[in-house]
N, C-alpha and C positions, 0 to 999 in steps of 0.2 A: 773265899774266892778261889776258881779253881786257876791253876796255872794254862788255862786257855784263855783268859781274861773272858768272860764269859757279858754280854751286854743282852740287856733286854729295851729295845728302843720301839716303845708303842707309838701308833698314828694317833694325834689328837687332833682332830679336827673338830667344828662346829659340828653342833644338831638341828635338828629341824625342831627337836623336842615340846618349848612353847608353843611353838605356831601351830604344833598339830598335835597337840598332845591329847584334846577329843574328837579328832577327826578320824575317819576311816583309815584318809591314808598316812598319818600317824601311828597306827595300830598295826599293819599290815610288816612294816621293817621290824617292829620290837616283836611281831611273835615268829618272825622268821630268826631271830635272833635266840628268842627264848627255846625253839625245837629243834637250833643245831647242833651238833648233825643229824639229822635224818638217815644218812646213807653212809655209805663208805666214804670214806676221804681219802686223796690220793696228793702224794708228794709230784710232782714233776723233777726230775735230775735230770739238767740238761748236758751230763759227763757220764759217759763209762763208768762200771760199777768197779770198786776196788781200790779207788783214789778214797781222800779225805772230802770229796765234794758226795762224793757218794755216802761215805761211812757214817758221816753226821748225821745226815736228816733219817737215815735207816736206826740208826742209836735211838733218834728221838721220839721217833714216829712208833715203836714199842713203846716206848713209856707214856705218849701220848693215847694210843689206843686205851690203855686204862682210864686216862682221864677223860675221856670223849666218850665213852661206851659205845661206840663204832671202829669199827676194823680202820688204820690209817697205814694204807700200803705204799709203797717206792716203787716208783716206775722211770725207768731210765731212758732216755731219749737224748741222745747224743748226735752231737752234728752239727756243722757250720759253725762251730765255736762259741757254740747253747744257742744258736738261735733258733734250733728244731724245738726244742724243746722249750722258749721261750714264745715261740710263736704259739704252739699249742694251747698254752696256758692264756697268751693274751684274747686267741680267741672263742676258750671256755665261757660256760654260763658262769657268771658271776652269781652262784648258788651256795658256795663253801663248801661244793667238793673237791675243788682243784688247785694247788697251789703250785708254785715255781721255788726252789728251794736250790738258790746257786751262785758259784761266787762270783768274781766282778764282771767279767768280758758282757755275758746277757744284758747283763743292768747299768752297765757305764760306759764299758770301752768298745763296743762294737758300733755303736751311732758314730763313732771315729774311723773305722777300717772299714764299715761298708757304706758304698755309695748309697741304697737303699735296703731296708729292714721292713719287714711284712708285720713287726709289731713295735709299737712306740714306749721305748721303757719307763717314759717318765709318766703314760696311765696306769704300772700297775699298782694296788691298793699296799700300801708297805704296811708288813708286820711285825716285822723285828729282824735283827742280826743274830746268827744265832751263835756265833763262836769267831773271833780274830785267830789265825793260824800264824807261830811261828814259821820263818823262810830261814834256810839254813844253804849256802853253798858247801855243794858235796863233790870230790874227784874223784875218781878211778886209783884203783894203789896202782896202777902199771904209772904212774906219772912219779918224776922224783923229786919232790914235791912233800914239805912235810907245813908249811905254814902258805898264810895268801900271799906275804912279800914275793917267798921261791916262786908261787905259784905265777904269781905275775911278769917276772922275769922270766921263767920259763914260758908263758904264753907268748911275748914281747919277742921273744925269740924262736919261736915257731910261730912266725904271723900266719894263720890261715890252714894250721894243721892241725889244731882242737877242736871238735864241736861239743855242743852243749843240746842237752834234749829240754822239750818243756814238753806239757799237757795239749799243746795248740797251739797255732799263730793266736796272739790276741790273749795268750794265759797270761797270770799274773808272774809263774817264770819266765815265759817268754817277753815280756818288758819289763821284767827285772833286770834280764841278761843285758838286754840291747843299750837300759842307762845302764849298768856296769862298762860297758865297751866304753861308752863316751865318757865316762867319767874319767876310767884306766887307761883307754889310747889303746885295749890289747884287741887283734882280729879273728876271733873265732867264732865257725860256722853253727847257725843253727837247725835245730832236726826235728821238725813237730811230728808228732804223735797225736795219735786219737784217746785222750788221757794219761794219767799217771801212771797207771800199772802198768800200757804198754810201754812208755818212756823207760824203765824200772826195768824192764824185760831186755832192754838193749842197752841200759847203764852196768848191769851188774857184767857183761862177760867182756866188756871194752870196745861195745862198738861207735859209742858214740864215750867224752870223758870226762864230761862233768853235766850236773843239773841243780839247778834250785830246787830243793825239796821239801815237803809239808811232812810233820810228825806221822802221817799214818803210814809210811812209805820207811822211815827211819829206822823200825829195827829191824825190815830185812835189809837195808843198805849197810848197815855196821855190820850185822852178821857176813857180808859179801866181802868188809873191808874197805869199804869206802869212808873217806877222808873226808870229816867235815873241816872247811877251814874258818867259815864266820855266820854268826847271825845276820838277820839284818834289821836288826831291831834295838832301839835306843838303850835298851838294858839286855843284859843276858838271857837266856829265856832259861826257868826251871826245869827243862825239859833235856836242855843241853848245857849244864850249868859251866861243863869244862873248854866248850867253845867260844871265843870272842867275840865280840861285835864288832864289825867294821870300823867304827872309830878307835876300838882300842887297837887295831892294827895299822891306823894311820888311813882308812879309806874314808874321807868326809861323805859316802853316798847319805842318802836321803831313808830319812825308815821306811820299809816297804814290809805293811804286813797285810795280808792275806787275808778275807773275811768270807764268811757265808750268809750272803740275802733272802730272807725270805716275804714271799709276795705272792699277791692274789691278782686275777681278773681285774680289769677298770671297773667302777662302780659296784664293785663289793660294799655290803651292807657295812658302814662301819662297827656296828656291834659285834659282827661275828669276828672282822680282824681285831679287834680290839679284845675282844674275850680268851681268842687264841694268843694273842699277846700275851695275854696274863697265864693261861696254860703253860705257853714257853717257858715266861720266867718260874714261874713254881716246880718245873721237871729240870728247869737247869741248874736250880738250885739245890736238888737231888744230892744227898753225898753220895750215892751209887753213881749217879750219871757224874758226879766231879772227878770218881772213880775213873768212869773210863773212857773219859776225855783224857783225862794227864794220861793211861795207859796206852 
């Protein structure tokens, strides 16, 4: 198992199968299933490239292009907090060229921040998870600050002179930060950004002094010096084996980890998401791609 905890969660739903199994249009879904792909297939990433939102599905989508015998390319579309890029995909042909490939805000949390959404997440056809991400809180070394007690004390004590970066209103660091605050009672501002790399761009010289961070971001932050001080996950993570978890520092928050969704069009054929389902798990079970996930 790789130290990403790696899940493969296929759709099973009913078939039509008895009922039309010598009918015409019985025959019509299973050979559209048997000739996919016909064409190119295309990721939707509704993040900036550079993040772990982006780096996964690009990781996979190589290893899948061999298993497909079709080219399967990333295409980024960023904005509104994936929902450019969510809408796009919602209003694709349901052909299994075009998938969504992104982590929660598109698919959970934005039917909560926006009064209205131009595509309904709970049509599109689910295909798998493709990876749980470690969250890690990271500080600036200008802070003096060597564990999260100082650090909270120290925050407790500059009410309103920290901010913290995330990926977006609506990322999963950015409502990591916000139950951190309620949980801690500490008042520090926050600075969205248009993804992770840009956050990362104005964490490393001290303009904003701390963020939640995802493993793909992590070794240029240590090489900058940047402090992690906890996970946020019920075990340690292998990735950051010398860092705590919040509970071992005495913080009761809640585990909050990080995942990446993958999804099709409403009324996608279920054979075709159900077949890439099983592509997923077969490439993620790769010891190459175990490889360079944990990397």
């Amino acid at each position: 198992m790789s130290k990403f905890q790696i899940l493969s969660v296929m759709s099973r739903r009913g078939l039509l199968g008895g009922l039309l199994a010598t009918g015409v249009l019985g025959a019509a879904p299973a050979l559209q299933a048997q000739t996919w792909p016909s064409k190119p297939v295309r990721f939707i990433v509704p993040n900036p490239a550079g993040g772990t939102a982006d780096i996964l599905p690009r990781m996979l989508a190589e290893a899948l292009t061999q298993k497909l015998g079709q080219p399967v390319v990333v295409e980024n579309r960023p904005g509104a907090a994936g929902n450019i890029g969510a809408e796009a995909v919602y209003k694709a042909e349901p052909d299994g060229s075009v998938f969504l490939a992104a982590p929660p805000p598109a698919l959970t949390v934005n039917p909560s921040l926006y009064p209205k959404l131009n595509h309904d997440p709970t049509r599109f056809e689910p295909v798998t998870v493709m990876a749980t991400v470690p969250n890690a809180l990271l500080v600036h070394p200008s802070l003096p600050v060597q564990t999260l007690k100082e650090f909270l004390e120290y925050a407790k004590a500059n009410p309103g002179k920290l901010s913290y970066a995330s990926q977006g209103s609506g990322s999963t660091a950015h409502l990591t930060a916000e139950l951190f605050k309620l949980k801690t009672g500490i008042d520090i501002v926050h600075v969205p950004y248009k993804g992770e790399a840009q956050a990362v761009g104005d964490l490393v010289p001290g303009r904003v002094q701390l963020m939640w961070a995802t493993p793909a971001v992590l070794p240029q932050l240590s090489k900058a010096g940047m402090k992690p001080l906890a996970v946020l996950l019920p075990n340690r993570s292998a990735l950051m084996p010398d860092v705590p978890t919040m509970a071992e520092v005495g913080q009761n928050l809640v585990s909050i980890t990080p995942w990446g969704g993958f999804v099709g069009p409403a009324k996608m054929n279920k054979d075709i998401t159900d077949r890439l389902s099983r592509e997923f798990a077969t490439v993620l079970r790769k010891p190459e791609i175990k490889d360079q996930l944990d990397k």
